[in-house]
Biopython code that builds the backbone (N, CA, C, O; Angstrom):
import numpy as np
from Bio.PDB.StructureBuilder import StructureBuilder

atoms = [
    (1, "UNK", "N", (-13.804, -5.235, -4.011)),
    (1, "UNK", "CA", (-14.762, -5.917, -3.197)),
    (1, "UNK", "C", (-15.210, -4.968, -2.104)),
    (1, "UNK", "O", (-14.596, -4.127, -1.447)),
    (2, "UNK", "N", (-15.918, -5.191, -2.112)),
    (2, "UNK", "CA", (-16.908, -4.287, -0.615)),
    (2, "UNK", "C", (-17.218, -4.937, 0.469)),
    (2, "UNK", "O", (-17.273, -6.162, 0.581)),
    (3, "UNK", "N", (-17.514, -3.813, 1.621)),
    (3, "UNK", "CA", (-17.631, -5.051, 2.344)),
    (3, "UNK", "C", (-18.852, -5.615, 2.462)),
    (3, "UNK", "O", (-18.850, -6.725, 2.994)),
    (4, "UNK", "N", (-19.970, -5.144, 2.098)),
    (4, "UNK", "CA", (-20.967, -5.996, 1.733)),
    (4, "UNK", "C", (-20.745, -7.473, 1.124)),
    (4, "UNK", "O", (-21.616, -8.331, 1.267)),
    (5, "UNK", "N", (-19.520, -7.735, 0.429)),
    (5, "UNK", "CA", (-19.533, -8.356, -0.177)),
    (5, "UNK", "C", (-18.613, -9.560, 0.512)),
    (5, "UNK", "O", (-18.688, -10.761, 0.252)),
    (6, "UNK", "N", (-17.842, -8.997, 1.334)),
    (6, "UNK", "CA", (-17.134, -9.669, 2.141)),
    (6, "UNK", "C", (-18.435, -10.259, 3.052)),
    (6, "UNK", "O", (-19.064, -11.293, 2.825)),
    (7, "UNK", "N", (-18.595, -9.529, 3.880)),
    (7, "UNK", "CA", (-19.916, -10.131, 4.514)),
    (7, "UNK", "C", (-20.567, -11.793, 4.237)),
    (7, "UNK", "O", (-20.849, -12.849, 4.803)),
    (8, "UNK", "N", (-20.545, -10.976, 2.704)),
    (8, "UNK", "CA", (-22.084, -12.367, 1.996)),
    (8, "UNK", "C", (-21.257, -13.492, 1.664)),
    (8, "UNK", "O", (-21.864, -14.539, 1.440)),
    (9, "UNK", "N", (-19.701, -13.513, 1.563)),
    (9, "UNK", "CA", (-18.864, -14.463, 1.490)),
    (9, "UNK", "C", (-18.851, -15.168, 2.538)),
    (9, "UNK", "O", (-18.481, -16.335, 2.412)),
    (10, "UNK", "N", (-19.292, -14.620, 4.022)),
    (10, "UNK", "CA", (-19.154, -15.094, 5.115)),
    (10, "UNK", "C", (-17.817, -16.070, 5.861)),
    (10, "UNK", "O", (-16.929, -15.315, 6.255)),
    (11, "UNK", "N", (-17.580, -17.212, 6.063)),
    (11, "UNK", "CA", (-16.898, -17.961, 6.566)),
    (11, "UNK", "C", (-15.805, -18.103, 5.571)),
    (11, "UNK", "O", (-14.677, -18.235, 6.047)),
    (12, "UNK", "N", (-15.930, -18.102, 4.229)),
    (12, "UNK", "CA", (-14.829, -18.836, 2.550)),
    (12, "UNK", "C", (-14.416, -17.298, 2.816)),
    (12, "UNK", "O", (-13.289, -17.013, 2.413)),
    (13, "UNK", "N", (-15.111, -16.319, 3.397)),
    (13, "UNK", "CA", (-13.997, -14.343, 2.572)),
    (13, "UNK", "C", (-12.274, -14.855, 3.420)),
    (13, "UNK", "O", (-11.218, -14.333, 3.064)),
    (14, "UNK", "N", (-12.341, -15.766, 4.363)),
    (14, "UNK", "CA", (-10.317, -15.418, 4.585)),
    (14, "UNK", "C", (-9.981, -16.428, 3.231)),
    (14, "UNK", "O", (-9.081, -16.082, 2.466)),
    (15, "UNK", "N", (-10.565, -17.385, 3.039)),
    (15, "UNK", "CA", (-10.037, -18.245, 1.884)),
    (15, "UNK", "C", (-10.339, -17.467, 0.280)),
    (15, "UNK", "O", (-9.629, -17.926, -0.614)),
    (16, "UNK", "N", (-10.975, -16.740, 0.007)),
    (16, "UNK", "CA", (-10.909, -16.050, -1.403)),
    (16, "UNK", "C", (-10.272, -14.498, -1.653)),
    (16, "UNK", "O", (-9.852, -14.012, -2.703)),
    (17, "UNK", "N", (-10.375, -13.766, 0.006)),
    (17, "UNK", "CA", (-10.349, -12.415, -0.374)),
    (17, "UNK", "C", (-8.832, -12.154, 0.097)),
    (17, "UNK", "O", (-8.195, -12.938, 0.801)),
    (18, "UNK", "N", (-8.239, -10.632, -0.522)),
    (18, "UNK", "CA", (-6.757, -10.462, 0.358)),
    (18, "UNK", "C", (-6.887, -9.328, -0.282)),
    (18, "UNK", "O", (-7.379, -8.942, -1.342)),
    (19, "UNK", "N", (-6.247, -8.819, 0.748)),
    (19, "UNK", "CA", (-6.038, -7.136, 1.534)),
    (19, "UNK", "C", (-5.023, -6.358, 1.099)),
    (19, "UNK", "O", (-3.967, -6.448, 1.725)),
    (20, "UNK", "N", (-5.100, -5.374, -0.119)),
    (20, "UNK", "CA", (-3.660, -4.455, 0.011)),
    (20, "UNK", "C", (-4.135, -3.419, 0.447)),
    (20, "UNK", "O", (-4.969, -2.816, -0.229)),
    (21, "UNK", "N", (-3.749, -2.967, 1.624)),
    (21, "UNK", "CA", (-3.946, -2.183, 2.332)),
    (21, "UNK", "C", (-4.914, -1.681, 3.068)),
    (21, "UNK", "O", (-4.930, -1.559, 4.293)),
    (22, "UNK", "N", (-6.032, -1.281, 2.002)),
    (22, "UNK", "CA", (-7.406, -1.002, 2.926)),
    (22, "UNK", "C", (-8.573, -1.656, 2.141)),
    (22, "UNK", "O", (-9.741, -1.632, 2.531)),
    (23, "UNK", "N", (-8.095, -2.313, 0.862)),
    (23, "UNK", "CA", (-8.901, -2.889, -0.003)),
    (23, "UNK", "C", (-8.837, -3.997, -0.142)),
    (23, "UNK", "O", (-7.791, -4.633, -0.010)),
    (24, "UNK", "N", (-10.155, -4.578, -0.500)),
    (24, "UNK", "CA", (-10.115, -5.727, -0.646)),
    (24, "UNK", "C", (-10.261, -6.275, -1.870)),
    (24, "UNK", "O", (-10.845, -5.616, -2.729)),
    (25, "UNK", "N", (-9.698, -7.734, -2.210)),
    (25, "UNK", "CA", (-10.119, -8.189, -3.879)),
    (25, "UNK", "C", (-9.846, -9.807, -3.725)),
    (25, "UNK", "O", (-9.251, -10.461, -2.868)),
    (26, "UNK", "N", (-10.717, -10.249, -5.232)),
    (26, "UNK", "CA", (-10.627, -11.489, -4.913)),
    (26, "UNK", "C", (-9.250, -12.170, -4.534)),
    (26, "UNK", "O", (-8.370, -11.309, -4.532)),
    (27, "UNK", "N", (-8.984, -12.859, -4.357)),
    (27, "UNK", "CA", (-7.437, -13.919, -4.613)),
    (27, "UNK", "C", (-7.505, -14.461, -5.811)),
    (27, "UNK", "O", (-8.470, -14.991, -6.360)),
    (28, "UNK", "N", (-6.089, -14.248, -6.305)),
    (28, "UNK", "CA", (-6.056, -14.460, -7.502)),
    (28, "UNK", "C", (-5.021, -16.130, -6.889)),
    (28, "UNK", "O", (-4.314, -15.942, -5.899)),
    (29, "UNK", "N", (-5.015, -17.521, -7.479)),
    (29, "UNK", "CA", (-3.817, -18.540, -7.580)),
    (29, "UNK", "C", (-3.560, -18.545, -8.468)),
    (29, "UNK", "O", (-4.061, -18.036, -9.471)),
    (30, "UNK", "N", (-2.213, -19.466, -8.216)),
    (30, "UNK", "CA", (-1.481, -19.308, -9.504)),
    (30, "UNK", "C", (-1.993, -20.852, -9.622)),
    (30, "UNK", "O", (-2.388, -21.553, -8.690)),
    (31, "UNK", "N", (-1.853, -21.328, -11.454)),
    (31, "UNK", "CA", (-2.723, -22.118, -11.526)),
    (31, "UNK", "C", (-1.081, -23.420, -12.019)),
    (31, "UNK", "O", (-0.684, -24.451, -11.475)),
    (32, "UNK", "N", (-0.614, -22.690, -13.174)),
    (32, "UNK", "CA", (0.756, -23.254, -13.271)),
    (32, "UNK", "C", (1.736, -22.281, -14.727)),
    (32, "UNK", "O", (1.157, -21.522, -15.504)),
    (33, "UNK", "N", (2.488, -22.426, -14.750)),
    (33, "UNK", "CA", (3.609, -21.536, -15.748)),
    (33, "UNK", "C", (3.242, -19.968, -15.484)),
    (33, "UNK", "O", (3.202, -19.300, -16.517)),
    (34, "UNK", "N", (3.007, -19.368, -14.440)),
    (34, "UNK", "CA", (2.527, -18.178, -14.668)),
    (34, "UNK", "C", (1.076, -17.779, -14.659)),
    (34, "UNK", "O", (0.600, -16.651, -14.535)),
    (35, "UNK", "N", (0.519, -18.842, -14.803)),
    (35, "UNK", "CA", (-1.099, -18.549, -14.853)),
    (35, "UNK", "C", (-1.598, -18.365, -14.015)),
    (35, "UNK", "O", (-1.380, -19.235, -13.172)),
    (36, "UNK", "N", (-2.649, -17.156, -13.510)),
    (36, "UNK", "CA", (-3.848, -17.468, -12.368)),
    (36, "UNK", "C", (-4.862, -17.560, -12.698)),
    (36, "UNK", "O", (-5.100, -17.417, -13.898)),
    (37, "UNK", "N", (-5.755, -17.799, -11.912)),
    (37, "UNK", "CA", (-7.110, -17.118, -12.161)),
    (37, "UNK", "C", (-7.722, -17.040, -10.804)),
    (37, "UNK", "O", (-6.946, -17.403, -9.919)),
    (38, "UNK", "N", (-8.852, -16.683, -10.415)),
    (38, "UNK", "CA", (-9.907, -16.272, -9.486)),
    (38, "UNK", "C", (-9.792, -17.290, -8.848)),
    (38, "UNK", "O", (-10.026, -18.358, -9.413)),
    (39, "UNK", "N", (-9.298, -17.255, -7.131)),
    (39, "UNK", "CA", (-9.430, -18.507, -5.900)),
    (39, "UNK", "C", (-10.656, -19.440, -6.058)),
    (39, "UNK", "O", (-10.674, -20.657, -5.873)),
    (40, "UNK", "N", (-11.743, -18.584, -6.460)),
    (40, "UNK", "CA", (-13.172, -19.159, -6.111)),
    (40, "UNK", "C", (-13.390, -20.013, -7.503)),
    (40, "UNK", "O", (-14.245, -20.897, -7.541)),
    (41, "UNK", "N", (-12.547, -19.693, -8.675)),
    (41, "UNK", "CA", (-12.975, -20.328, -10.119)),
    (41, "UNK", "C", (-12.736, -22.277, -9.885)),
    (41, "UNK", "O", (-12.079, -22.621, -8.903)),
    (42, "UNK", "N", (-13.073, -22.931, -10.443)),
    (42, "UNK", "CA", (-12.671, -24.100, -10.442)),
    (42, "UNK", "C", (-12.878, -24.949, -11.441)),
    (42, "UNK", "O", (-13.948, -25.558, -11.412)),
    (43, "UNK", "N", (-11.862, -25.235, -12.658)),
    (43, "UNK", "CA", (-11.653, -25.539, -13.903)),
    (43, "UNK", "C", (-11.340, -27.330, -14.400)),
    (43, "UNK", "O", (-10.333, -28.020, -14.552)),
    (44, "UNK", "N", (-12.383, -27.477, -14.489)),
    (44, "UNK", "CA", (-12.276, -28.937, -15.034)),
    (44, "UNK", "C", (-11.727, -29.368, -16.032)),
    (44, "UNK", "O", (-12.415, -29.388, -17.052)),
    (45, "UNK", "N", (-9.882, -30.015, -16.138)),
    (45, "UNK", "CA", (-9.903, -29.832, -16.922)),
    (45, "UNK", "C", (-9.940, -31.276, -18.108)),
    (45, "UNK", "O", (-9.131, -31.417, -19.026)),
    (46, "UNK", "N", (-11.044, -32.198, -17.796)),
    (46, "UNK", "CA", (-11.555, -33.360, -18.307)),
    (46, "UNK", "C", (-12.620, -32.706, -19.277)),
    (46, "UNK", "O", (-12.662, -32.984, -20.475)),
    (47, "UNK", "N", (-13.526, -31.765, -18.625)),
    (47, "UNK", "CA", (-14.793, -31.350, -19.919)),
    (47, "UNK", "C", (-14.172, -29.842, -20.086)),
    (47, "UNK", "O", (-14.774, -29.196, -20.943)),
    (48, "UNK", "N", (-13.486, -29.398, -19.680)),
    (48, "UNK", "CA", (-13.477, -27.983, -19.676)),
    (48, "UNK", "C", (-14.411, -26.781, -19.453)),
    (48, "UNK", "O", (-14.703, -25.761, -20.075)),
    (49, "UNK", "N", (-14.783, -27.416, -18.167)),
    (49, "UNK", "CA", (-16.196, -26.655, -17.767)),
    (49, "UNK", "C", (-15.544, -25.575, -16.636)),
    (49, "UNK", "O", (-14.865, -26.122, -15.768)),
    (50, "UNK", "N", (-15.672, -24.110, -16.550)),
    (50, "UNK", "CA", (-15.120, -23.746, -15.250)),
    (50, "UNK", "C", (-16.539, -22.819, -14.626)),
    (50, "UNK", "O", (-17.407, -22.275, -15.308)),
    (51, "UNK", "N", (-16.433, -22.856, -13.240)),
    (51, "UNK", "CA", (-17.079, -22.701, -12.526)),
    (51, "UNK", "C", (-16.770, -22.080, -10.938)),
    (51, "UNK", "O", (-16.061, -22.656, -10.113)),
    (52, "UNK", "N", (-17.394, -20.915, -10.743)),
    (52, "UNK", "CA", (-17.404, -20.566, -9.342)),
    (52, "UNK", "C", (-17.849, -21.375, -8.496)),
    (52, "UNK", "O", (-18.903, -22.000, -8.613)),
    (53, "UNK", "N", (-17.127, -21.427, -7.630)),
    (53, "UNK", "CA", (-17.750, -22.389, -6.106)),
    (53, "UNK", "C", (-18.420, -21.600, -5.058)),
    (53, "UNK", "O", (-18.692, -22.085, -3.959)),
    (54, "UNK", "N", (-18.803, -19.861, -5.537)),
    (54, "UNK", "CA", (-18.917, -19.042, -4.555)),
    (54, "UNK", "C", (-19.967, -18.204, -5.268)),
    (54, "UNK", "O", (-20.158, -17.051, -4.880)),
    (55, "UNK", "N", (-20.636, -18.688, -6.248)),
    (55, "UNK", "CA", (-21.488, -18.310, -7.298)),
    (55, "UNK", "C", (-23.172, -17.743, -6.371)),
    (55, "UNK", "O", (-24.116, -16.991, -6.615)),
    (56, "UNK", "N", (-22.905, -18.304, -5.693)),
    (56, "UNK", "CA", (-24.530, -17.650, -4.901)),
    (56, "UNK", "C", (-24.338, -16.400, -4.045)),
    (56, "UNK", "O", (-25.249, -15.681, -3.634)),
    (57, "UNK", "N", (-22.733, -16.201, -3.785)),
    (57, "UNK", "CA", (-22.578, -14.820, -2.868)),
    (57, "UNK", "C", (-21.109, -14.400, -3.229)),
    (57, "UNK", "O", (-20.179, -14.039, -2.508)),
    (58, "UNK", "N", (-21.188, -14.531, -4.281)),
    (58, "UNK", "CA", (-19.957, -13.714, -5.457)),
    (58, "UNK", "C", (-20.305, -12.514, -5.078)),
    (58, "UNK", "O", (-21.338, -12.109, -4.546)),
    (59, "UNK", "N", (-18.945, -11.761, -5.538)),
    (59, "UNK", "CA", (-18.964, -9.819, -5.108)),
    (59, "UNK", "C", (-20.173, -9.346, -6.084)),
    (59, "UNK", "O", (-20.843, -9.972, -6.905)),
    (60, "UNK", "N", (-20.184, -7.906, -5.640)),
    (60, "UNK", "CA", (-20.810, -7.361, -6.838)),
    (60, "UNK", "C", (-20.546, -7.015, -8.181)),
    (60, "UNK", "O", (-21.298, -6.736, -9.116)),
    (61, "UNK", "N", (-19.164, -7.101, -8.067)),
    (61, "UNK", "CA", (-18.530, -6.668, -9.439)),
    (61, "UNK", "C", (-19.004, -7.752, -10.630)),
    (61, "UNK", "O", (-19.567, -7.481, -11.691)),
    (62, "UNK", "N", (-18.561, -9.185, -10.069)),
    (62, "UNK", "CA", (-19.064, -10.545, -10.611)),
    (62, "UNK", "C", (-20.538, -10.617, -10.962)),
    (62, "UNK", "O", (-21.001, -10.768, -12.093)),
    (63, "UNK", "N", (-21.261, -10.477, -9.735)),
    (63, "UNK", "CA", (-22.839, -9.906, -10.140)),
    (63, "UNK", "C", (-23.224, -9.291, -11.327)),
    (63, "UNK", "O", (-23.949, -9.807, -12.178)),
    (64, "UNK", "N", (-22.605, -7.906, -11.385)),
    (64, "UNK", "CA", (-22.877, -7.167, -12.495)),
    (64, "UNK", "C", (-22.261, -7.546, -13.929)),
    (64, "UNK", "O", (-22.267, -6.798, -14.907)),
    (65, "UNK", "N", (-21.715, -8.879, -13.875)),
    (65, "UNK", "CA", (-20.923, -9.059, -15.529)),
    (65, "UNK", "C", (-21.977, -9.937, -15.768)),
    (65, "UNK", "O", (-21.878, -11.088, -15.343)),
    (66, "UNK", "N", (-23.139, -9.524, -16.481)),
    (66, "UNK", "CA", (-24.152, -10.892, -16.725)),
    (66, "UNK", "C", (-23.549, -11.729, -17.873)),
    (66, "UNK", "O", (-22.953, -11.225, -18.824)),
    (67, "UNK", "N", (-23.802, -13.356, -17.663)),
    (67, "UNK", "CA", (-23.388, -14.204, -18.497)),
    (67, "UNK", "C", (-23.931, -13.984, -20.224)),
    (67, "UNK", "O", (-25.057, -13.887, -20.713)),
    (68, "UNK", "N", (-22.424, -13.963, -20.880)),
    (68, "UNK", "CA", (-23.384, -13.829, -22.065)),
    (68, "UNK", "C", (-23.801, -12.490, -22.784)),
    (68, "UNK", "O", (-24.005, -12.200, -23.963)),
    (69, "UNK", "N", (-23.851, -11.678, -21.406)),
    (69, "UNK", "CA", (-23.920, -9.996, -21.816)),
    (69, "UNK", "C", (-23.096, -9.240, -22.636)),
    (69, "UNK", "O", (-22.232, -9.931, -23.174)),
    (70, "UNK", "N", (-23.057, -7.962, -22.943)),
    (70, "UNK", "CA", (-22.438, -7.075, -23.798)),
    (70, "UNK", "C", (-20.634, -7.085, -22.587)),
    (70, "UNK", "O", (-19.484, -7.215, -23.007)),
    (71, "UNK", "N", (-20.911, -6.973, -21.699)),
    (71, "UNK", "CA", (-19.582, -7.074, -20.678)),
    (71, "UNK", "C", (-19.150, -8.016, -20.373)),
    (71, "UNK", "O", (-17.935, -8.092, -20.193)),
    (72, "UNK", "N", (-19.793, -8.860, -20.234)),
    (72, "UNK", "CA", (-19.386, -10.445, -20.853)),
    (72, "UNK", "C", (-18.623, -10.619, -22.303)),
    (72, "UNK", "O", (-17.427, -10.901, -22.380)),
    (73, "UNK", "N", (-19.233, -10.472, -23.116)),
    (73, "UNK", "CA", (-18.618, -10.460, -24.449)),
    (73, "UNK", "C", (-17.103, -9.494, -24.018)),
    (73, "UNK", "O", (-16.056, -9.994, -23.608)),
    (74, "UNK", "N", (-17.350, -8.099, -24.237)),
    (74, "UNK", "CA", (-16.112, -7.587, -23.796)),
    (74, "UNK", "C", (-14.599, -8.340, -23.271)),
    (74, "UNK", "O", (-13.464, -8.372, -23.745)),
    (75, "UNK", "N", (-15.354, -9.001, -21.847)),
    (75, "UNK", "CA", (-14.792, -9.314, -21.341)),
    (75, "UNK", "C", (-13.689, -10.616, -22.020)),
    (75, "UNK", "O", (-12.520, -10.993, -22.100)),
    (76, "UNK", "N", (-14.495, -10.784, -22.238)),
    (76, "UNK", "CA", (-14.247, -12.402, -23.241)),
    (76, "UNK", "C", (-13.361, -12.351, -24.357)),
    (76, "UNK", "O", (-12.509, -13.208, -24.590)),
    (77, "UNK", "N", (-13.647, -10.994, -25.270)),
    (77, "UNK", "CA", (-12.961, -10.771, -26.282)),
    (77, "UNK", "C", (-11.375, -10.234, -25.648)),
    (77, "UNK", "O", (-10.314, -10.576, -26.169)),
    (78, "UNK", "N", (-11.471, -9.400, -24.518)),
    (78, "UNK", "CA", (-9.988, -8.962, -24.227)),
    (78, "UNK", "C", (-9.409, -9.855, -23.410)),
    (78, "UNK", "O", (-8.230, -9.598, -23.166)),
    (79, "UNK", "N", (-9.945, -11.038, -22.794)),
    (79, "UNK", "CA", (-8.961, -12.071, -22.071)),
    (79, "UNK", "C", (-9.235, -13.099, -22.453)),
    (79, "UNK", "O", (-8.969, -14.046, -21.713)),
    (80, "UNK", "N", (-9.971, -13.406, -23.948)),
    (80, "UNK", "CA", (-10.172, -14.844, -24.853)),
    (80, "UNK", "C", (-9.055, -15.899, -24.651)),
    (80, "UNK", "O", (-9.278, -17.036, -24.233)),
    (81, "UNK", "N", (-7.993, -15.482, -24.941)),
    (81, "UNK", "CA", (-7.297, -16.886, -25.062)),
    (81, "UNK", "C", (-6.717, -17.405, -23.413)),
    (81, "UNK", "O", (-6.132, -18.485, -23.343)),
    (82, "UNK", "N", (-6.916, -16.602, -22.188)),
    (82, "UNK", "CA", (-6.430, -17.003, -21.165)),
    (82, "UNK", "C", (-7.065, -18.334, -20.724)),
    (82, "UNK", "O", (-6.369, -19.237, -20.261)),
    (83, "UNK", "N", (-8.612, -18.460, -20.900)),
    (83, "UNK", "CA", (-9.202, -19.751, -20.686)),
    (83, "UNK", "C", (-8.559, -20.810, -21.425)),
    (83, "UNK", "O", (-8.298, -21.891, -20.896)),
    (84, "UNK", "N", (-8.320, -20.567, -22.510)),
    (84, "UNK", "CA", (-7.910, -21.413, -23.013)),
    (84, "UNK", "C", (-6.527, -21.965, -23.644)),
    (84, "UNK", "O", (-6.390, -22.685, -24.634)),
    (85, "UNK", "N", (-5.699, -21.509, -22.925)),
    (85, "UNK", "CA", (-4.364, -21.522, -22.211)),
    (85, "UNK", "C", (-4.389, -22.112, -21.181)),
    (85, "UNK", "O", (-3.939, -23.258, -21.183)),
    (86, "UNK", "N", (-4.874, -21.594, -20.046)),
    (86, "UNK", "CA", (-5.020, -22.521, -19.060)),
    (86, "UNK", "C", (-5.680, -23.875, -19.380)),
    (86, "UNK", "O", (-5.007, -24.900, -19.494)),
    (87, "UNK", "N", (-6.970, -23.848, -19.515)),
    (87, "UNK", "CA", (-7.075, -25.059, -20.074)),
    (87, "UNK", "C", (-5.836, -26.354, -20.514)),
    (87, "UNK", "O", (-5.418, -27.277, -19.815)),
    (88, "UNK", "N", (-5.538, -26.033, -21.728)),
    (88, "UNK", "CA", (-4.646, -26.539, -22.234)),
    (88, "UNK", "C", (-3.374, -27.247, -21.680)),
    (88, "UNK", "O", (-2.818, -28.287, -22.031)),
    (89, "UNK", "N", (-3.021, -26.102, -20.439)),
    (89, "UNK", "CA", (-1.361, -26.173, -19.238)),
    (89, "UNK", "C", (-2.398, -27.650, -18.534)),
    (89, "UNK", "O", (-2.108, -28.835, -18.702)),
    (90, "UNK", "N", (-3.071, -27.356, -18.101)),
    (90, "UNK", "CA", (-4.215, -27.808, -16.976)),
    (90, "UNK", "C", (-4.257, -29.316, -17.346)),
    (90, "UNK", "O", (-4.090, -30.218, -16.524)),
    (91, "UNK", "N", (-4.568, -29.544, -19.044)),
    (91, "UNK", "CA", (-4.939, -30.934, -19.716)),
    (91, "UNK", "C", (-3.650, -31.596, -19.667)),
    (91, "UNK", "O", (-3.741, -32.820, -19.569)),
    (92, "UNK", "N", (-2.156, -30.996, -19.719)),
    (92, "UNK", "CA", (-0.989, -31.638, -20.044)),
    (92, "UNK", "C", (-0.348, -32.057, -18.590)),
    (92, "UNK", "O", (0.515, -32.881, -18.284)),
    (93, "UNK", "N", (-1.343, -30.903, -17.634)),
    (93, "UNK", "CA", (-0.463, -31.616, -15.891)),
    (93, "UNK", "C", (-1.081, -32.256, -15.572)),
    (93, "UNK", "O", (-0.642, -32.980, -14.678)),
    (94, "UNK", "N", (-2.356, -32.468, -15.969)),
    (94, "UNK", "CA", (-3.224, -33.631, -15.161)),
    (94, "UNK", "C", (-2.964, -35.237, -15.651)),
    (94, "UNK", "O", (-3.570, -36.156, -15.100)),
]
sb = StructureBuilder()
sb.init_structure("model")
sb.init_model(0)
sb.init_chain("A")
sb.init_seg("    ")
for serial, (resi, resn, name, xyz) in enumerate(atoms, 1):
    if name == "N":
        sb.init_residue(resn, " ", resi, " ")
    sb.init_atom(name, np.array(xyz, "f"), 0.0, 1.0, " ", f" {name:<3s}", serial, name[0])
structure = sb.get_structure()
């Protein structure tokens, strides 16, 4: 994260971002058994819809993964089953 990016987070960057050392990155929670994902993600898990809550002044890194894209896909293919794992933990605690 940059700090541009901290910036555009404005008031939510102490609630999403954390500091090792001189850098910054999102917050990762833990969601349950081991699982995290992204502070800002927020996973429904009635339709299984997930969604940023920080989607209009997300970092740049987030910016640059267009939905759907070739890095998208990527992305998707090397951490495929984590959505839907969580999911799943998510449907059995609720």
């Amino acid at each position: 994260m940059t700090g541009d990016d901290y910036e555009r987070l404005g008031d939510a960057a102490e609630a999403y971002v954390v500091f090792l050392g001189n850098e910054a990155f999102m917050r990762l929670e833990p969601i349950v058994s081991g699982l995290h994902c992204c502070a800002a993600l927020r996973i429904d898990p009635v339709d299984g819809s997930f969604g940023c809550v920080v989607y209009e002044r997300r970092p740049t890194v987030c910016r640059e993964l267009e939905r759907a894209g070739p890095a998208c896909d990527g992305e998707r293919w090397t951490k495929g089953e984590r959505p839907k794992r969580t999911l799943a933990v998510l449907r059995t605690t609720s």
